[in-house]
VOKETOR-957965 format. One record per residue (C-alpha): residue in one letter; residue number from 1; x negated, y, z negated. Coordinates in nm, 4 decimals, m for minus. Each point is the difference from the previous one (the first is absolute). Example, Ala and Ser with C-alpha at 12.3 -4.5 7.8 and 13.67 -1.06 7.14 Angstrom:
2
  residuo  num         u         v         w
        A    1   m1.2300   m0.4500   m0.7800
        S    2   m0.1370    0.3440    0.0660
This chain:
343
  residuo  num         u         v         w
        X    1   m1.8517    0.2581    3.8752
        X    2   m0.3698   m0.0102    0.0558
        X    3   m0.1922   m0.0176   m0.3137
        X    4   m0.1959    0.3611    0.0058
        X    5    0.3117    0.1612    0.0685
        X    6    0.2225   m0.1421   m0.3059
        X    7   m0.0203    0.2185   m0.3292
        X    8   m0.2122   m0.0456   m0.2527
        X    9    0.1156   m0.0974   m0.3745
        X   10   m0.2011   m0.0024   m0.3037
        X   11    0.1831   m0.2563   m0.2476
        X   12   m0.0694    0.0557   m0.3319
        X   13    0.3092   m0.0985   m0.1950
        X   14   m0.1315   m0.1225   m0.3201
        X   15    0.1378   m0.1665   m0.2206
        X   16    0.2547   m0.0686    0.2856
        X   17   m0.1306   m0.2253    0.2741
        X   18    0.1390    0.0120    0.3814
        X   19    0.1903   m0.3084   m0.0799
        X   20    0.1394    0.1203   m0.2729
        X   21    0.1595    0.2894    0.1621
        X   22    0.0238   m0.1141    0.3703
        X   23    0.2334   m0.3058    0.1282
        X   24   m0.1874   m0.2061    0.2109
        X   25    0.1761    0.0957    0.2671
        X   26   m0.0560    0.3664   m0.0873
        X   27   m0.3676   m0.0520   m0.0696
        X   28    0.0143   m0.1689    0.3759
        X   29    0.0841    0.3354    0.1062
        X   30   m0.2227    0.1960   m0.1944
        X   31   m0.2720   m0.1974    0.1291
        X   32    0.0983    0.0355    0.3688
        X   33    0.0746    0.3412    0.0132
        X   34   m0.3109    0.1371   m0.1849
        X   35   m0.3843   m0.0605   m0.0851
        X   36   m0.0042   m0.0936   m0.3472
        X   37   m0.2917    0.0471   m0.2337
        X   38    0.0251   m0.1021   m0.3262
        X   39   m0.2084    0.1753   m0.3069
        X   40   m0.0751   m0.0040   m0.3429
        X   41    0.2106    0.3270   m0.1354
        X   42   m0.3481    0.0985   m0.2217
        X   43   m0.1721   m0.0078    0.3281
        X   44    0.1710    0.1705    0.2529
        X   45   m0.2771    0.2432    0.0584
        X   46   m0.2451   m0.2749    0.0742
        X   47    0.1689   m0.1285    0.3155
        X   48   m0.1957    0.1854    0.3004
        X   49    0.0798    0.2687    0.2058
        X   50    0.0823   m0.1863    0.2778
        X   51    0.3666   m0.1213   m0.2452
        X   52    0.0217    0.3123   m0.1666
        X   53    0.0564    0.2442    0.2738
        X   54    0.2135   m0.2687    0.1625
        X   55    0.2529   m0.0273   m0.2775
        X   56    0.3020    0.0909    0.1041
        X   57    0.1942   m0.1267   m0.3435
        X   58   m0.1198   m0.1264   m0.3747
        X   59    0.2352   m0.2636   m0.1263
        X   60   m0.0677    0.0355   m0.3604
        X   61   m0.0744    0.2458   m0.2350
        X   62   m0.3780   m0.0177   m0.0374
        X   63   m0.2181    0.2631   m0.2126
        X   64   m0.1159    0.2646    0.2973
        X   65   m0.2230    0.2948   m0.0131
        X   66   m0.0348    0.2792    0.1758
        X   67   m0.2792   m0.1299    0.2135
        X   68    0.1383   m0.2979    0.0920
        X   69    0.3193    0.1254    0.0902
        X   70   m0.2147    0.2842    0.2007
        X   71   m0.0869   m0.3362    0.2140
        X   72    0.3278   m0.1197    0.0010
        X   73    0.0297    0.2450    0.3578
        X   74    0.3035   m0.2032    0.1189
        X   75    0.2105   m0.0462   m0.2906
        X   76    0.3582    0.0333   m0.0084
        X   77    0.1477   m0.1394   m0.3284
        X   78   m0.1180   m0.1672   m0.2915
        X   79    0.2818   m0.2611   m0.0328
        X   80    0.0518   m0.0632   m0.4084
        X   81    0.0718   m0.3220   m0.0976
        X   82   m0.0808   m0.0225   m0.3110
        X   83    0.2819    0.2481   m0.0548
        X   84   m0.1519    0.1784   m0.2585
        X   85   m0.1622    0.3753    0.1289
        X   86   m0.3366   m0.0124   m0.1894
        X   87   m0.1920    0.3081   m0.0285
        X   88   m0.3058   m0.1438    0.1600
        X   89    0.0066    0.1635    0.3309
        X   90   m0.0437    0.3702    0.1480
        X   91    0.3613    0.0501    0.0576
        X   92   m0.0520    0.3803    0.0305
        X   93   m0.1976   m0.0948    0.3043
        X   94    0.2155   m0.2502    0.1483
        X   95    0.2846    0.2533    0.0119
        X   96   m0.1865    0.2757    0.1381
        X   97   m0.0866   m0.2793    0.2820
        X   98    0.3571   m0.1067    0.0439
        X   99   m0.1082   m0.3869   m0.0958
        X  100    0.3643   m0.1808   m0.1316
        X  101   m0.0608   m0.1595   m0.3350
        X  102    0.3107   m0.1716   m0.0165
        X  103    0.0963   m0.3146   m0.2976
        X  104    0.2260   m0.2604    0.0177
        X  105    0.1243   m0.0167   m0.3425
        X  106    0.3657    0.0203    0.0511
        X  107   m0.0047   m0.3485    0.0950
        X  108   m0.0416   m0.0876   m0.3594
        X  109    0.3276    0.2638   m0.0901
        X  110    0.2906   m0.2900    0.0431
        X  111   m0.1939   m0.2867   m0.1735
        X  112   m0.1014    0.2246   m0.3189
        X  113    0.3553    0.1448   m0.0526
        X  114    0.1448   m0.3223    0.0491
        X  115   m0.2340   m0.1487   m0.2596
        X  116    0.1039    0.3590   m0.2449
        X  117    0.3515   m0.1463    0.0405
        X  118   m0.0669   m0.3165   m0.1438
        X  119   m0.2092    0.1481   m0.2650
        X  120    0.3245    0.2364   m0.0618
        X  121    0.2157   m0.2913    0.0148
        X  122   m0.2144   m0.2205   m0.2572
        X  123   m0.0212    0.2433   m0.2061
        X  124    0.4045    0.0788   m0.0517
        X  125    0.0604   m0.3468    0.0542
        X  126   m0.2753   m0.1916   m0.2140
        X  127   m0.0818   m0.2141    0.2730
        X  128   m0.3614   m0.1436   m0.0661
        X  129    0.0704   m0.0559   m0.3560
        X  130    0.2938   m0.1733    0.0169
        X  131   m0.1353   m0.2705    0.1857
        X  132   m0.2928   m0.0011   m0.2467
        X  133    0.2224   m0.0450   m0.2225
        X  134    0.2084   m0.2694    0.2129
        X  135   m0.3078   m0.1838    0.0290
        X  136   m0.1106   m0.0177   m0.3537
        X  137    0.3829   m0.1391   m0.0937
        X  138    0.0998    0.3319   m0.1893
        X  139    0.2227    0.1665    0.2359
        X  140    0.2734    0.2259   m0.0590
        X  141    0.3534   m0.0792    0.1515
        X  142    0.2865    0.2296    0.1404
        X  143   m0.0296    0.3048   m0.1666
        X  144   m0.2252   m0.0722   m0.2559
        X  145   m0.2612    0.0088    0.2658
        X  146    0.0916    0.3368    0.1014
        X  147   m0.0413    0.1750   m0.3167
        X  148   m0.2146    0.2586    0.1573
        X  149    0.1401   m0.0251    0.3525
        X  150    0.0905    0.2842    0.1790
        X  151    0.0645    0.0899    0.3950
        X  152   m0.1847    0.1996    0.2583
        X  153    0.3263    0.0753    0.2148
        X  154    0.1039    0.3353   m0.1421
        X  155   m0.3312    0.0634   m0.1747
        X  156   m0.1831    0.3221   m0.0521
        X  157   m0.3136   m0.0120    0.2266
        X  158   m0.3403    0.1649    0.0025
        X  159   m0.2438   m0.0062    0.2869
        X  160   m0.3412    0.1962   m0.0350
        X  161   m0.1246    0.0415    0.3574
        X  162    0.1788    0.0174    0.3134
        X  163   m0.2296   m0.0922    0.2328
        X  164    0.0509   m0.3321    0.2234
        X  165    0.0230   m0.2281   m0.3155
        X  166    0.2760    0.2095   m0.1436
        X  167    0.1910    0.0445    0.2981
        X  168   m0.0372   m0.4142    0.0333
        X  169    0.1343   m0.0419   m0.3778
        X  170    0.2900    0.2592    0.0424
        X  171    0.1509   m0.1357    0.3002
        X  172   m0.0470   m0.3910   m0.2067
        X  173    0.1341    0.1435   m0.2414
        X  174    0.3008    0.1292    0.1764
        X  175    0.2277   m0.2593   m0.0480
        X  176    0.0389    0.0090   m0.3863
        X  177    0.1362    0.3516    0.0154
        X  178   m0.2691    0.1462   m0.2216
        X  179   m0.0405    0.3977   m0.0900
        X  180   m0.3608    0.0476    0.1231
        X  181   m0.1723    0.2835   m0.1106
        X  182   m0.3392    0.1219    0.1502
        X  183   m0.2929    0.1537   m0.0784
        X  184   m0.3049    0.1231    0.2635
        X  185   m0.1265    0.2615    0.0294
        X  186   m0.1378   m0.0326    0.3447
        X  187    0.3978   m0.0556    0.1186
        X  188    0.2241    0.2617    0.1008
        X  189    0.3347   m0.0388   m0.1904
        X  190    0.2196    0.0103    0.3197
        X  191   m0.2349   m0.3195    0.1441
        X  192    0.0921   m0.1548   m0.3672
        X  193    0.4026    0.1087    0.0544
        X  194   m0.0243   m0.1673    0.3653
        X  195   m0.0819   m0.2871   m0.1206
        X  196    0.2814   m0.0008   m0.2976
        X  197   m0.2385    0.0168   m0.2983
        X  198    0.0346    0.2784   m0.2302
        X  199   m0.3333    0.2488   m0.0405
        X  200   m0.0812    0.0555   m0.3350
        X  201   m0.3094    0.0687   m0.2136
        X  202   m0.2110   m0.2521   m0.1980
        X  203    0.1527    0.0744   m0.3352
        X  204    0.3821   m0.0870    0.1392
        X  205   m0.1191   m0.3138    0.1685
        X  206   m0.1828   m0.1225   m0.3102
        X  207    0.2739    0.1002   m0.2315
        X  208    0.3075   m0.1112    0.1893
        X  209   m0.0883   m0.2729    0.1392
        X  210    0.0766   m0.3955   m0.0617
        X  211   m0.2622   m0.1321    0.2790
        X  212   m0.2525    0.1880    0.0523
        X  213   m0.2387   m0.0817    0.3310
        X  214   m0.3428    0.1245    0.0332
        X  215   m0.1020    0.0284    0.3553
        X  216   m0.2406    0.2740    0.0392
        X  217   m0.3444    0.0324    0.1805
        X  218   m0.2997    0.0346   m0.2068
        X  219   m0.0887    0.3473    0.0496
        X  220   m0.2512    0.2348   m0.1585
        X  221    0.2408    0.2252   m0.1628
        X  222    0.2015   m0.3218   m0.1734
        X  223   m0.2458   m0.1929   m0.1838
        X  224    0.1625   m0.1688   m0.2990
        X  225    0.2895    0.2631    0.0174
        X  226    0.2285   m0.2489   m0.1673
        X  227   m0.0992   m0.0452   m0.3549
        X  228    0.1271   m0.0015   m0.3797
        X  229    0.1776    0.2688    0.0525
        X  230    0.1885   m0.1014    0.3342
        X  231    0.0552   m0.3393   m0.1598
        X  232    0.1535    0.1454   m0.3213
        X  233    0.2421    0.2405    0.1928
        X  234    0.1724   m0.3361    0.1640
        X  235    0.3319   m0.1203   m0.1005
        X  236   m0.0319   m0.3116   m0.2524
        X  237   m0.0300   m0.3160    0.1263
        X  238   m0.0569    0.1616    0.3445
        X  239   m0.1846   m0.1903    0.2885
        X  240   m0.3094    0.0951    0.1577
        X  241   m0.1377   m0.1917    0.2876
        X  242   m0.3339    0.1248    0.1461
        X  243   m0.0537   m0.0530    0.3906
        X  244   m0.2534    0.2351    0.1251
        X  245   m0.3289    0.0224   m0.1780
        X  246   m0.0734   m0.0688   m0.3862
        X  247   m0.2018    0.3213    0.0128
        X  248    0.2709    0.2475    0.0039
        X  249    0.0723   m0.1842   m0.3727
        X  250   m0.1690    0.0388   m0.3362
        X  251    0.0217   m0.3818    0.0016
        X  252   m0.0935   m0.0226   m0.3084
        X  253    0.3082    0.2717   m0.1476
        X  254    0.2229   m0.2389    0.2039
        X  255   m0.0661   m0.3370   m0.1545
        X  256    0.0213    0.2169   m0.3755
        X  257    0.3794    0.1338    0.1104
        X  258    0.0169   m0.3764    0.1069
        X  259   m0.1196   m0.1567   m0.3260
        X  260    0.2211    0.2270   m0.2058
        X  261    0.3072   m0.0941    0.1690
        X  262    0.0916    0.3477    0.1421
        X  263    0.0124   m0.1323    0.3509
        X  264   m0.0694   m0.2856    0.2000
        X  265   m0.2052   m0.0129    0.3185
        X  266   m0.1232   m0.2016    0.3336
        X  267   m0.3112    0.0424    0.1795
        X  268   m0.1293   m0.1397    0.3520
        X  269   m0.3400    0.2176   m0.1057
        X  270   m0.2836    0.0275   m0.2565
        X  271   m0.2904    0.2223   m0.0940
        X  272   m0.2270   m0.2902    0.0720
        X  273    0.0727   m0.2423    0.2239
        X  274   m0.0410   m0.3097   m0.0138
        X  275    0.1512    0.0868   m0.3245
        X  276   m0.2711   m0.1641   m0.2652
        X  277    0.1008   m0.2635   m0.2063
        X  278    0.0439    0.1462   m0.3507
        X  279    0.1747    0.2893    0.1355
        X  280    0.2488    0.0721   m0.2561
        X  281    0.2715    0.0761    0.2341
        X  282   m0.0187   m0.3889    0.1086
        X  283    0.1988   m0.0763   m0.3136
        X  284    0.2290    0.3278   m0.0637
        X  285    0.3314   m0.1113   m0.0306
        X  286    0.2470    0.2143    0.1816
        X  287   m0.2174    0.0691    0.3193
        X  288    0.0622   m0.1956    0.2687
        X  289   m0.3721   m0.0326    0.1991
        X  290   m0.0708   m0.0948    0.3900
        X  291   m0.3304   m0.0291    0.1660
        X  292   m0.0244    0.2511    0.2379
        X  293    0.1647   m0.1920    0.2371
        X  294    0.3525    0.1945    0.0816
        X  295   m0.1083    0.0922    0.3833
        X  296   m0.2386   m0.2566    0.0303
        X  297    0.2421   m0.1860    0.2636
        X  298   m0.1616   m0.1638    0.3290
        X  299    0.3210    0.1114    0.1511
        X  300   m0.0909    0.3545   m0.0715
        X  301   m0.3981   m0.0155    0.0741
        X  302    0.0920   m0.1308    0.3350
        X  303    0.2111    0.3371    0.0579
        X  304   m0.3355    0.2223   m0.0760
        X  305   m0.1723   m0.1906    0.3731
        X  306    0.3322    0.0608    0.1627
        X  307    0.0245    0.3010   m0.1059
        X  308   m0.4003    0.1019    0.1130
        X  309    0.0472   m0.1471    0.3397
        X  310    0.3327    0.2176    0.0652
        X  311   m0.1610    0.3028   m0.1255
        X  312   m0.3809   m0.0723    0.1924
        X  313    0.2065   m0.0112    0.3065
        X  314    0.1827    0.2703   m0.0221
        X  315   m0.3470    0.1953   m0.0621
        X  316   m0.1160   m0.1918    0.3347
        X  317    0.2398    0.1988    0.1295
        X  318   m0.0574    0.3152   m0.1161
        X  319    0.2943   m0.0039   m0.2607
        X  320   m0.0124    0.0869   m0.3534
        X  321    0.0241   m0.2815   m0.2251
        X  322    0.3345   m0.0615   m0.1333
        X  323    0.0300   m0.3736   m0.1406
        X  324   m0.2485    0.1001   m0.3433
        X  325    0.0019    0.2754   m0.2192
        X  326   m0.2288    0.2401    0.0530
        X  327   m0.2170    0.1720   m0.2962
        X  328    0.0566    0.3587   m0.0345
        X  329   m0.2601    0.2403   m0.0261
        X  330    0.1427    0.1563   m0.3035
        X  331    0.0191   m0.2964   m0.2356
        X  332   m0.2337   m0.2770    0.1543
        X  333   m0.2648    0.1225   m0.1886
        X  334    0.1993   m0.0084   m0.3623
        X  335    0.0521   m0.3790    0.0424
        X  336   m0.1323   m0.1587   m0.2943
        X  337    0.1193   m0.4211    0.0322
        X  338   m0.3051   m0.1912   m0.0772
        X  339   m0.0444   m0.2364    0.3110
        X  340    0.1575   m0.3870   m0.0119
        X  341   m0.2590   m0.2597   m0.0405
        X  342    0.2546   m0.3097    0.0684
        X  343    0.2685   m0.0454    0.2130
């Protein structure tokens, strides 16, 4: 293909990197099959006209105003992956356009809920601290090292959120027989009943629950929605093992229901993060703590340039794409995740 008649593509990934997110082989193509200018994401609007109104597609999910997308003539999709929608664009504009902004978050669905199963399994199971334990020459045989042991086949299950993440843990979760219960509110119960989960409200999954999973976007409307008094009305001794974002937590009501032995709890996510030193949560006993790092998978960073390429060529075509997910004009804007800074 001659070189002023391949597409244009802005790649702004950050913090992802084309190598991080393309196979080599995949990156091959990319290369071959369109012009490729790379950017600083805070400086999109000083590339020149001459890149601007040629842009066909954004990899990335750079800050944009309304004058600089005004330049962006040619656009067709803002290709997010990060993963996270920020509200740092005109989306209200881009719809009325018809521009795709489109993420490719799911990728990291299978690898997080597989991670929320080990966390589950720990947990009941008192994995981590029984090899501690092994290692320091005080472990427990048999059955005195099962004192508080108890299965997840059978158990009563909680998931809060249903999006991609949830739908990822329930069908990992499958196998143990569990009685899932399921709260969100952007969900129609027959969509939960199709996919064998029971609808129910917060209270009911909080209160009847023996694992409870926390999978919900960061939205405007569910800022710290799970404090004190969501942690009190859990069963004693129940599990809760935060996936999504620490901001839908009163982190700090979580580590006192911790401390006091009420429940016990996991977390792949913090308020901060990295997680400072002296946080107190770094030596909580009964919280089990991971660094942010339950979808980080190459495996699954490699899907999100697979999964660009199938959808930029479909939209060579004409086609709508169908590979990511695209953002929805009525609750793009309520995203609230604060953006990754590592990988």
């Amino acid at each position: 293909m001659a070189e002023t008649h391949r597409p244009l593509v802005i790649c702004a990934p950050e913090p992802r990197t084309l190598d991080l997110i393309f196979t080599p082989q995949a990156l091959a193509r990319l290369k071959a099959t369109y012009r490729i200018v790379e950017a600083d994401p805070e400086n999109i609007a000083g590339l020149g006209d001459d890149v601007l109104g040629e842009c066909r597609y954004i990899i990335g999910q750079p800050p944009l105003s309304a004058e600089t997308l005004a330049r962006l003539t040619a656009l067709r999709c803002i290709l997010n992956v990060e993963s996270n929608l920020i509200n740092n664009m005109p989306y209200e504009v881009l719809f009325a356009r018809g521009i795709y902004v489109v993420t490719t978050g799911q990728v990291f669905a299978e690898p997080v809920a597989e991670l929320g199963l080990a966390m589950a399994l720990n947990i009941a199971r008192g994995i981590v601290d029984a090899d501690v334990d092994f290692r320091e020459g005080r472990e427990r045989w048999g059955g005195e090292g099962n004192a508080k042991a108890r299965l997840l086949s059978g158990a009563d299950v909680g998931i809060i959120g249903f999006g991609d993440l949830g739908k990822a843990l329930n069908r990992v979760l499958s196998g143990f027989r569990t009685k899932t219960r399921v709260y969100d509110p952007w969900m129609p119960a027959s969509i939960l009943i199709d996919h064998g989960v029971q609808p129910s409200s917060l209270e009911e999954v909080l209160s009847e629950s023996d694992f409870i999973f926390v999978v919900a976007a960061a939205t405007s409307e569910n800022q710290h929605f799970l404090g004190a008094d969501a942690f009190a009305g859990m069963r004693p001794g129940a599990a809760f093992i935060l996936l999504s974002r620490a901001n839908v937590v009163d982190f700090g009501a979580l580590m006192a229901a911790v401390a006091s032995g009420h429940i016990v709890a996991a977390s792949d996510v913090f308020p901060d993060e990295p997680l400072p030193l002296d946080h107190p949560v770094r030596n909580l006993k009964g919280f089990l703590r991971s660094a942010h790092r339950a979808g980080a998978l190459d495996s699954a960073f490699k899907k999100m340039g697979d999964m660009v390429l199938e959808d930029m060529d479909l939209m060579d075509r004409d086609l709508p794409p169908m590979r990511c997910k695209r953002a929805e004009r009525e609750t793009v804007s309520r995203m609230r995740s604060k953006p990754v800074t590592v990988n």
